[in-house]
C-alpha positions as CSV (number, residue, x, y, z in Angstrom):
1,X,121.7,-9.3,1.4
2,X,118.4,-11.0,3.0
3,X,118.1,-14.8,1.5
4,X,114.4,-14.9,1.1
5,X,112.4,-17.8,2.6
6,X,110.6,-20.0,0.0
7,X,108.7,-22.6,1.9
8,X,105.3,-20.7,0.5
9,X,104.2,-19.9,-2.7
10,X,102.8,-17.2,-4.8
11,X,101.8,-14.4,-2.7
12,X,102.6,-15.1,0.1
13,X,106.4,-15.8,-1.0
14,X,106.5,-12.1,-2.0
15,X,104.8,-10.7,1.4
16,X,108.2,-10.7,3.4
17,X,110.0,-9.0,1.0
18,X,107.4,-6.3,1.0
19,X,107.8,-6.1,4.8
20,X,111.3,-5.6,4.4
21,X,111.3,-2.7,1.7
22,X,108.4,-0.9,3.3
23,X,110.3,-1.3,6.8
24,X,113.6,0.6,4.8
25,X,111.3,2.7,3.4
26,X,110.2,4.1,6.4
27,X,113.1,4.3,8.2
28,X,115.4,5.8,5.3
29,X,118.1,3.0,5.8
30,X,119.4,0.6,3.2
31,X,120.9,-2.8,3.6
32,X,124.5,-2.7,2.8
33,X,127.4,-5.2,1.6
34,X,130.2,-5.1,4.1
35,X,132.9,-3.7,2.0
36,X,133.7,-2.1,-0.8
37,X,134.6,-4.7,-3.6
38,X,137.5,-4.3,-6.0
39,X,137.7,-6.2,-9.1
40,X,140.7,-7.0,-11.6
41,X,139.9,-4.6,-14.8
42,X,141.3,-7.8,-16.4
43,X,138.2,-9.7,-15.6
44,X,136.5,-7.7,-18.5
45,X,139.5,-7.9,-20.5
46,X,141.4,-10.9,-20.6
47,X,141.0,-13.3,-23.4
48,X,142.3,-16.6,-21.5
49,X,140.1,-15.8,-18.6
50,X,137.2,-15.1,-21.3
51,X,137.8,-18.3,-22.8
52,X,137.8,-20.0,-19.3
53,X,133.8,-18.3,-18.5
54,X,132.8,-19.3,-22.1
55,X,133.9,-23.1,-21.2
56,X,133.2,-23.1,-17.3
57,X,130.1,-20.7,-16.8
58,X,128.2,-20.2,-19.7
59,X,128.5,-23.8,-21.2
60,X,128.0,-25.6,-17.6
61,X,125.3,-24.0,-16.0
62,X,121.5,-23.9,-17.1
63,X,120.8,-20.9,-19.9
64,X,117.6,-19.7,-20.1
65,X,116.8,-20.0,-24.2
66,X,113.5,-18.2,-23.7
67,X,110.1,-17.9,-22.4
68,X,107.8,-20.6,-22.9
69,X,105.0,-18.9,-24.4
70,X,107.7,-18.4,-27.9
71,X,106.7,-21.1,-28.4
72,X,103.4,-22.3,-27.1
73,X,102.6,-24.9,-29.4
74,X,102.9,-28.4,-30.5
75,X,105.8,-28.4,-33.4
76,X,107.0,-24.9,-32.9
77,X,110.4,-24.1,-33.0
78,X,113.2,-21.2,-32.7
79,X,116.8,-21.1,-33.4
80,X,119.5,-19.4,-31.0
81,X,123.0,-19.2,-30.8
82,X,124.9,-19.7,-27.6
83,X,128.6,-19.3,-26.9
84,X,128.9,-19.8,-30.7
85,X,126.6,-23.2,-30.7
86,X,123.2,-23.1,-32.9
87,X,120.4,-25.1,-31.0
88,X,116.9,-25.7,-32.4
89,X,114.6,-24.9,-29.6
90,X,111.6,-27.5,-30.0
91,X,108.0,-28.5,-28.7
92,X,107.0,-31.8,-29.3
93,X,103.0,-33.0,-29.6
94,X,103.3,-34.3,-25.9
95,X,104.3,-30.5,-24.8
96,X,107.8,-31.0,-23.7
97,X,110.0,-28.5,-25.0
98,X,113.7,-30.2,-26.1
99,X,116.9,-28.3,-26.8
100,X,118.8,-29.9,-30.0
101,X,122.0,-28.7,-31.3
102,X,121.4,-27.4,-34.9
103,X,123.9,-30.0,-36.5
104,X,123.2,-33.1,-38.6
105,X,125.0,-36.6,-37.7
106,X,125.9,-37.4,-41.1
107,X,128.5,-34.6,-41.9
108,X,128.0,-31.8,-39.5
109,X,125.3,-29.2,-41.6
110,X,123.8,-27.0,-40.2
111,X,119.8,-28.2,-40.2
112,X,118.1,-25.3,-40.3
113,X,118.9,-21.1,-40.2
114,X,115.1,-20.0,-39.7
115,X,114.8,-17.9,-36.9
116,X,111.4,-19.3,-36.2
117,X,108.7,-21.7,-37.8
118,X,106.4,-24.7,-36.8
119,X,107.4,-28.5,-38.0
120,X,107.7,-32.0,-36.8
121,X,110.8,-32.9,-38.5
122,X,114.2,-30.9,-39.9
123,X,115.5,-32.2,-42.9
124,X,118.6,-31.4,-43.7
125,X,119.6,-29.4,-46.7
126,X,123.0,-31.7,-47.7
127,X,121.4,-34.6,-48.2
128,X,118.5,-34.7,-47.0
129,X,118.2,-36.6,-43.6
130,X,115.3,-36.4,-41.5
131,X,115.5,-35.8,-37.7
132,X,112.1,-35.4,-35.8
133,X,111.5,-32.6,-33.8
134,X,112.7,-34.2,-30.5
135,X,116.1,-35.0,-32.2
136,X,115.3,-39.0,-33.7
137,X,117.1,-39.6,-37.3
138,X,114.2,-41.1,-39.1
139,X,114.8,-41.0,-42.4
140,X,118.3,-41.5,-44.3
141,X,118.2,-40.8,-47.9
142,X,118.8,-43.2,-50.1
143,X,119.1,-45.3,-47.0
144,X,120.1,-48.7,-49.2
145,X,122.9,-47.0,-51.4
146,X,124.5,-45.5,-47.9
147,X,124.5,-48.4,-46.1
148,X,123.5,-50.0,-42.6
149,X,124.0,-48.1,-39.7
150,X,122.3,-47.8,-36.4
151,X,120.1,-44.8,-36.5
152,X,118.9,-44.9,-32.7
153,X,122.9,-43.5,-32.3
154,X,122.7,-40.9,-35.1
155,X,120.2,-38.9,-33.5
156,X,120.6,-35.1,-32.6
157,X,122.8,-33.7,-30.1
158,X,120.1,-33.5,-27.0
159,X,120.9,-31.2,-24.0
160,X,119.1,-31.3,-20.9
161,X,116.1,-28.9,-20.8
162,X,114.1,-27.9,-17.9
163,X,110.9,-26.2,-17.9
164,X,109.0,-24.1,-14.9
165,X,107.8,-20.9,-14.0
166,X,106.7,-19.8,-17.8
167,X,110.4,-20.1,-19.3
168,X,113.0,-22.8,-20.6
169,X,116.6,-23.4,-19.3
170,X,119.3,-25.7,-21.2
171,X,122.7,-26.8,-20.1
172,X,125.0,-26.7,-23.4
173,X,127.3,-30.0,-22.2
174,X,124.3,-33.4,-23.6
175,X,126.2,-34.6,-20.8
176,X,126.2,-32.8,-17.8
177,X,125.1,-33.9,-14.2
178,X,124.2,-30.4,-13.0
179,X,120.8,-30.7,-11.3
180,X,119.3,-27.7,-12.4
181,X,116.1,-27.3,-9.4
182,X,118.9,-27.4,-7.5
183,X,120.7,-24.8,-9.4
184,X,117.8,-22.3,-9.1
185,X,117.2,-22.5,-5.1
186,X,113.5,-22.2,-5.5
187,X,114.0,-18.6,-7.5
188,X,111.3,-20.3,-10.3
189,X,109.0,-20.8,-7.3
190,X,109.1,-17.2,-7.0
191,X,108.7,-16.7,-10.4
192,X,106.0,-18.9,-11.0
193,X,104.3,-16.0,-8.9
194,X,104.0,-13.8,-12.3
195,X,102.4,-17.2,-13.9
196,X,104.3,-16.9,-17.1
197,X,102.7,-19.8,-18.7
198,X,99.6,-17.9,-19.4
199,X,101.0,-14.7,-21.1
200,X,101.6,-14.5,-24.7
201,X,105.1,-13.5,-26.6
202,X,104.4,-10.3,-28.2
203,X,107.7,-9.0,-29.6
204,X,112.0,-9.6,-29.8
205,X,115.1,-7.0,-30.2
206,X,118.5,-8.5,-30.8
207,X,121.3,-6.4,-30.6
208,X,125.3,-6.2,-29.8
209,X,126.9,-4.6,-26.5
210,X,130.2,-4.8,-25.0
211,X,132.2,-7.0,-23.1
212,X,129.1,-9.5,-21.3
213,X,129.7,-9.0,-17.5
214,X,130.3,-5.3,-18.7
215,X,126.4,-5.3,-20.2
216,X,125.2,-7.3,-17.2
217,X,126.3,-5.5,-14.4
218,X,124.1,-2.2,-15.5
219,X,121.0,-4.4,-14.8
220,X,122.3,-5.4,-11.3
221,X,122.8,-2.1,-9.7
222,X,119.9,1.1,-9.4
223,X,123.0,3.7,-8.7
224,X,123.7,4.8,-11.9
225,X,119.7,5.4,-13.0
226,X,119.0,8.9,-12.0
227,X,122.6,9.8,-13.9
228,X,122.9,7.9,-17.3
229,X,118.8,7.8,-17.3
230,X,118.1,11.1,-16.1
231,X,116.1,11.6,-19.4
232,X,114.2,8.5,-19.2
233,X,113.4,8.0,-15.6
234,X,114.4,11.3,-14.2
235,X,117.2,12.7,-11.7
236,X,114.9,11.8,-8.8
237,X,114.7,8.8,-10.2
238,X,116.0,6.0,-7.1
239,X,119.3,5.2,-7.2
240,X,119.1,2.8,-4.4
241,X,118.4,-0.4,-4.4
242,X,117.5,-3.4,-1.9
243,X,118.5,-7.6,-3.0
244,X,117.3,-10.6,-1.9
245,X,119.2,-13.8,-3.0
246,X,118.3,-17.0,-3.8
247,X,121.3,-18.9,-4.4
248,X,123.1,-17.1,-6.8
249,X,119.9,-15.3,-8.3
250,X,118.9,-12.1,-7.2
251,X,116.2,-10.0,-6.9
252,X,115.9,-5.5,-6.7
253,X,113.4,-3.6,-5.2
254,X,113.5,0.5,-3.8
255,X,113.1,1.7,-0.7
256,X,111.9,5.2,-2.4
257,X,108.7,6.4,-0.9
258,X,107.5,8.4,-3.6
259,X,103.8,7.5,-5.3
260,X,103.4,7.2,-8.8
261,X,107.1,7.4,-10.4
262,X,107.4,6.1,-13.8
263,X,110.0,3.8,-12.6
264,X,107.7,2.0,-10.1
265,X,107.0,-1.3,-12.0
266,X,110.8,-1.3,-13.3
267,X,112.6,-0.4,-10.4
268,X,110.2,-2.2,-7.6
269,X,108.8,0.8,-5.8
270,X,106.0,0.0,-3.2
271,X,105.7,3.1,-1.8
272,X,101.8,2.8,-3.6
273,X,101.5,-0.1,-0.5
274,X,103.1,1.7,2.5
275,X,99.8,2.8,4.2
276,X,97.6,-0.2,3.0
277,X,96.9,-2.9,5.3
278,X,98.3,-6.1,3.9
279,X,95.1,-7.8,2.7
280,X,95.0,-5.1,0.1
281,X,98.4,-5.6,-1.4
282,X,98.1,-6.7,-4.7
283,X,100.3,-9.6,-6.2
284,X,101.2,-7.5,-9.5
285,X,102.8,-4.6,-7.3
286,X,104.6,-7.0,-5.0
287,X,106.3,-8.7,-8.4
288,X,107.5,-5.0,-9.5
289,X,111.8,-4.7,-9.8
290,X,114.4,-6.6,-11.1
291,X,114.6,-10.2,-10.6
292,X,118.1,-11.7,-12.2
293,X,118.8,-15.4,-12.9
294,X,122.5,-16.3,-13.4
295,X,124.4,-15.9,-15.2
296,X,122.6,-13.5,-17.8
297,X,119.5,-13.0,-17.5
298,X,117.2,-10.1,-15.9
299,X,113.8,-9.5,-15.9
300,X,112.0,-6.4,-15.5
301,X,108.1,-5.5,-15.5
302,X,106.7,-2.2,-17.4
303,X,103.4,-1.2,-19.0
304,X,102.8,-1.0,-22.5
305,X,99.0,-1.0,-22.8
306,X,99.3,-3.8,-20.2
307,X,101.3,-5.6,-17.7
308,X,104.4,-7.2,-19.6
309,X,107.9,-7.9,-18.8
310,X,111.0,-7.4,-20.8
311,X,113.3,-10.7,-20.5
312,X,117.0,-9.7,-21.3
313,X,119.2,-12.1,-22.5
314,X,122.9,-11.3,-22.0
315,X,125.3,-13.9,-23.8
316,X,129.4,-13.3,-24.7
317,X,129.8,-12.2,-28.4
318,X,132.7,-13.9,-30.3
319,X,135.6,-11.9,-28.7
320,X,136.1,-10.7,-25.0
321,X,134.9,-7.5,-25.6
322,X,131.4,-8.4,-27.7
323,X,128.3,-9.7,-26.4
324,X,124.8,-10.2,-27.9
325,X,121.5,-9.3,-26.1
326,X,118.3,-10.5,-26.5
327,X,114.9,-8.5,-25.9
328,X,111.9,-10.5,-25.5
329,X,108.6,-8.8,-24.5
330,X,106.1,-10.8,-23.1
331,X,102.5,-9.6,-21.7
332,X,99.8,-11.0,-19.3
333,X,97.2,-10.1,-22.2
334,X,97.7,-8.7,-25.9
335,X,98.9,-4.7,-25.9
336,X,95.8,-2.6,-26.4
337,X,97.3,-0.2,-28.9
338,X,99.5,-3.5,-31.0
339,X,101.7,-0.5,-32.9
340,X,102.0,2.1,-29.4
341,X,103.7,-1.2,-27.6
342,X,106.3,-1.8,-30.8
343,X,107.4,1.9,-30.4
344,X,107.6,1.6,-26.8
345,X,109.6,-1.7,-26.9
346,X,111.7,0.3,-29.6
347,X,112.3,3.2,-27.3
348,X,113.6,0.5,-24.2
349,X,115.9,-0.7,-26.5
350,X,117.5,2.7,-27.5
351,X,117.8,3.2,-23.9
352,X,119.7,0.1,-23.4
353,X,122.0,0.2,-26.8
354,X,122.7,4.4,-26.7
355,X,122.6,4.8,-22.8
356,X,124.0,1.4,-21.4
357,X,126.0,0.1,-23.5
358,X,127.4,3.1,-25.5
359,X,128.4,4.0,-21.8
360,X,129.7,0.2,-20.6
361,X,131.6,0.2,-24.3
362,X,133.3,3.9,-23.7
363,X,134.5,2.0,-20.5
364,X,136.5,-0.8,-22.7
365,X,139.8,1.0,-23.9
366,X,140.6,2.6,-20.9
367,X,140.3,-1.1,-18.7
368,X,142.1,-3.2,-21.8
369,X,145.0,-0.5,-21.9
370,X,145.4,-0.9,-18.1
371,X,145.0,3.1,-17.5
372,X,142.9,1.7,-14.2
373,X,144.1,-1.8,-12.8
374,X,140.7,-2.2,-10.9
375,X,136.9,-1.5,-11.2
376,X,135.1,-0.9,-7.7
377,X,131.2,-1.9,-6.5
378,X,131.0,0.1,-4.0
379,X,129.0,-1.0,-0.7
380,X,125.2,0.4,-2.1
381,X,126.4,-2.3,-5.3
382,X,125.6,-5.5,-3.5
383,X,123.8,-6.9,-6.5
384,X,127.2,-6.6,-8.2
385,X,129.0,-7.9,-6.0
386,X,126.8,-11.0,-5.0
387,X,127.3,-11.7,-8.6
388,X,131.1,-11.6,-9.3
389,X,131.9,-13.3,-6.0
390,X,129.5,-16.4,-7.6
391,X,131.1,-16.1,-11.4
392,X,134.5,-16.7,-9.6
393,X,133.1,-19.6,-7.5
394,X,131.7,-21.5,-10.2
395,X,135.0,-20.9,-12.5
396,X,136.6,-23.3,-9.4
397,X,134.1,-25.7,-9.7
398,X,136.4,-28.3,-11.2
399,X,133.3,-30.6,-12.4
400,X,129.8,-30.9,-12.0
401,X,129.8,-32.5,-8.8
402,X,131.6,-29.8,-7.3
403,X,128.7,-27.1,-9.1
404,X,125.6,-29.2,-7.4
405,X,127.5,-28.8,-4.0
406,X,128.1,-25.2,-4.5
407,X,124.2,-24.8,-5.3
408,X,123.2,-27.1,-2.8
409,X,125.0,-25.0,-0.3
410,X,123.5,-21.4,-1.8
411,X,125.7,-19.7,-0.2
412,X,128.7,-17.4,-1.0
């Protein structure tokens, strides 16, 4: 895997990684892992070990909770649930956007269960409390009756938030020392490239899969797309893949040389730039592929009437074998054709729930039942294995100190 230099920005971050594709591309080769990986089956199965990811992956290390233009304005607000934790996603009048945990101080109700809305305050619906909408309790009902207490420490939970490159990360632990630039390596430099903070939120699918790790490795790996997607992308569709790492974040491109695929914005062909000097490559083709932040997330560019990207969101269900996935399409402008991009955005998530997952859940009984004691990534599955090797790392991490060393370092 080729760790991509990110002392430049924008454009010019991109252009060696377009060297390197095109120079593949030319010469038919493709950049290998050095083995063939074997994993546990149990990995997928095992509800202590599950447990153990919920507490010491998912709960430690920054989450990204959404894109940043869901909610563009002052006083808007969603609600998401993470590893069984409802948080009110909020931006305040001064633009910062605050993560609260969706419980009230007094006697633990929940605040509030609309998926989305705009306000500067959550009252809550027990009796009656009044938080603003960067967590403060500024309002106790009946305040004289209930008696004297100090309401600068009855505030809302508060988890760190951090903000760049068009979306929002949170770390689920209020207290946590995990440095979270230094968790992403630069990758939201790279990002920043697509300029996220201008496009607009346009649509969201949320929907069930299997096991999480299960769900997420189908968006790590291009070898199984000309088989399981032969009807969507066809069976000369790429099924190779190149990665470039940034910590542990990865991005995909192709090597395939063919012009004009309908998986060239998904699946990062470039082949459009091969016989262009590099003045003309344009910055919207050099963003094309998959680009994955840890631990769940991927990103992946299509056309709908316009550029847009689909943001998945893969988070564990409430047993080993469950996980939920969120959809959000976001665009660089609004769809021309408003109802043509809905059925579009529609048809990628049938692809995802009846081709992905129904295939990652048929996969289930046979590794819980212990009929195979090991799942291979073979050496054309570096994305895979890049990100297994990492989950295991940062289950060692014994505290936050030792996760900031471990991203400081960057490398495996």
């Amino acid at each position: 895997m080729l760790t991509s230099n990110i002392d430049n920005s924008g454009r010019e971050n991109l252009l060696p990684i377009a060297r390197d594709v095109i120079k593949h591309a030319k010469a038919g080769t493709l950049r290998k892992a050095k083995n063939v990986m074997r994993l546990p089956a149990s990995n997928y199965t095992d509800a202590a070990r599950f447990k153990t990811e919920l507490d010491k992956v998912i709960k430690r290390v920054p989450i990204v909770l959404g894109p940043s233009c869901e909610i563009p304005n002052p006083g808007d607000f969603k609600t998401i649930n993470v590893a069984g934790i409802s948080l009110i996603l909020s931006r305040t009048k001064d633009g910062k956007a605050n993560a609260l945990i969706n419980v009230c101080s007094h006697r633990g109700a929940c605040l509030t269960k609309e998926e989305k809305g705009n306000s500067n305050r959550f009252s809550c619906p027990y009796h009656g409390w009044n938080f603003s909408n960067s967590g403060e309790l500024i309002a106790i009902s009946s305040e004289s009756d209930f008696g004297k207490i100090e309401k600068k420490n009855y505030g809302l939970k508060c988890l760190p938030v951090y903000e760049s490159a068009g979306l929002i990360w949170a770390i689920m632990n209020p207290d946590s020392k995990v440095d979270i630039p230094n968790f992403l390596s630069g990758y939201d430099e790279m990002l920043e490239t697509f300029a996220f903070s201008d496009w607009i939120f346009v649509s969201k699918r949320t929907f069930k899969g299997p096991n999480w790790k299960i769900a997420y490795d189908g968006y790590l790996e291009y070898y199984h797309v000309p088989v399981l997607h032969r009807e969507t992308f066809g069976v000369n569709a790429t099924n190779r893949g190149l990665y470039y790492s940034w910590g542990p974040h990865q991005h995909i491109k192709s090597p395939a040389t063919e012009q004009g695929h309908i998986a060239t914005e998904t699946l990062g062909y470039l082949a459009d730039l091969m016989d262009k000097p590099e003045d003309e490559w344009d910055t919207e083709t050099l963003t094309y592929g998959v680009w994955t932040v840890f631990p769940s997330t991927s990103i992946a560019s299509f056309d709908a009437g316009g550029r847009g990207v689909l943001i998945s969101q893969i988070l564990p269900g409430e047993k080993v074998d469950e996980s939920i996935t969120t959809q959000y399409y976001i665009m660089e402008k609004p769809p021309s054709n408003p109802e043509a991009a809905e059925e579009q955005f529609d048809f990628f998530q049938r692809v995802v729930m009846n081709e992905d997952y129904a295939t990652g859940a048929s996969s289930q009984p046979g590794l819980k039942e212990g009929v195979i004691d090991h799942v291979l990534f073979g050496r054309n599955e570096l994305g895979n294995q890049h990100f297994h090797q990492w989950v295991d790392k940062v289950l060692k991490a014994n505290n936050d100190k030792d996760l900031n060393a471990i991203f400081s370092n960057g490398d495996l």
